[in-house]
C-alpha distance (Angstrom), angle and dihedral (degrees) to the residues before:
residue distance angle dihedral
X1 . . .
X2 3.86 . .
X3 4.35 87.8 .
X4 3.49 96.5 49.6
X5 3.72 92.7 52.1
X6 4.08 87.1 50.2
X7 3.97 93.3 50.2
X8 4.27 87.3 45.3
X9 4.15 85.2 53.0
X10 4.20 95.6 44.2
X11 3.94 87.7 52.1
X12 3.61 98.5 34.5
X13 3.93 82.8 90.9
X14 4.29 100.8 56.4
X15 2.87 140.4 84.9
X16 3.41 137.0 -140.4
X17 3.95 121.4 -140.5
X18 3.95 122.1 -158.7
X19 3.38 120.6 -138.8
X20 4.09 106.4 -120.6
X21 4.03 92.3 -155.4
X22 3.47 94.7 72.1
X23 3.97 111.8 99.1
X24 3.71 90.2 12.3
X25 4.07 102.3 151.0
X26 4.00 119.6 -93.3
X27 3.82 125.9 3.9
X28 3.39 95.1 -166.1
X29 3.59 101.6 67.9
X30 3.59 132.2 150.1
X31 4.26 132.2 78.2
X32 4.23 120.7 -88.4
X33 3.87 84.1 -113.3
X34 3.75 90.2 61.9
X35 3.84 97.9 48.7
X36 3.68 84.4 40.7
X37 3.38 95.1 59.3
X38 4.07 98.5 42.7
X39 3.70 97.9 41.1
X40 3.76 113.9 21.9
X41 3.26 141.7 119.4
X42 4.19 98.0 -95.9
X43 3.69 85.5 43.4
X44 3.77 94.1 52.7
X45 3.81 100.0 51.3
X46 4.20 96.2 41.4
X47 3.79 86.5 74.5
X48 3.58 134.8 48.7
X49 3.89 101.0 -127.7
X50 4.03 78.3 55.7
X51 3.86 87.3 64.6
X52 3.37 87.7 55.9
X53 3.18 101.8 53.0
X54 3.86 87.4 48.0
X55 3.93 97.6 58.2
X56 3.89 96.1 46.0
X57 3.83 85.7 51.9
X58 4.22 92.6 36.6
X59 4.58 79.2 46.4
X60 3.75 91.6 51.2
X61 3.23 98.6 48.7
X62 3.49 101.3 -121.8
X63 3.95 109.7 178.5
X64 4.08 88.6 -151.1
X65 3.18 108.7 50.7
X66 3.83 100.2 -172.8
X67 3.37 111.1 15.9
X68 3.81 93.0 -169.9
X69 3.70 100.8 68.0
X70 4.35 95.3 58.0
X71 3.68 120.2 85.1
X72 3.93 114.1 -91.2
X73 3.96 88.1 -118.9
X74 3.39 98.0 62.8
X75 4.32 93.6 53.9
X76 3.83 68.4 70.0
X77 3.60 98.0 65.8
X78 3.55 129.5 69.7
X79 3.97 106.3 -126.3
């Protein structure tokens, strides 16, 4: 018992500070213009990382291959 009574006395003098973030509304936030614009397809091949990002997705195989520039309601459907 006499080491738990020694660790209660060392941290008797913190304290402990929440972080206020947490639990702060939506995390998605943002409007389908914006993500448009930042990570769509016209955006991806103006610039040369873009390309990249293209080919590994055109190499995988990915059926979608920018996910940003479709309509949230049809990540809904099953096409």
């Amino acid at each position: 018992m006499q080491p738990l009574r020694r660790l209660a006395e060392a941290f008797r003098g913190l304290t402990i500070e929440c972080n206020r973030k947490k639990g702060k509304g939506n995390t998605l936030e943002g409007t389908r213009r914006k993500r448009a614009r930042v990570s769509g397809f016209r955006t991806r091949i103006s610039t040369p990382a873009g390309l990249k990002v293209l080919a590994a997705r055109r190499k995988k195989g990915r059926k979608v291959l920018v996910p940003a520039s479709r309509p949230v309601k049809w990540n809904k459907m099953k096409i």
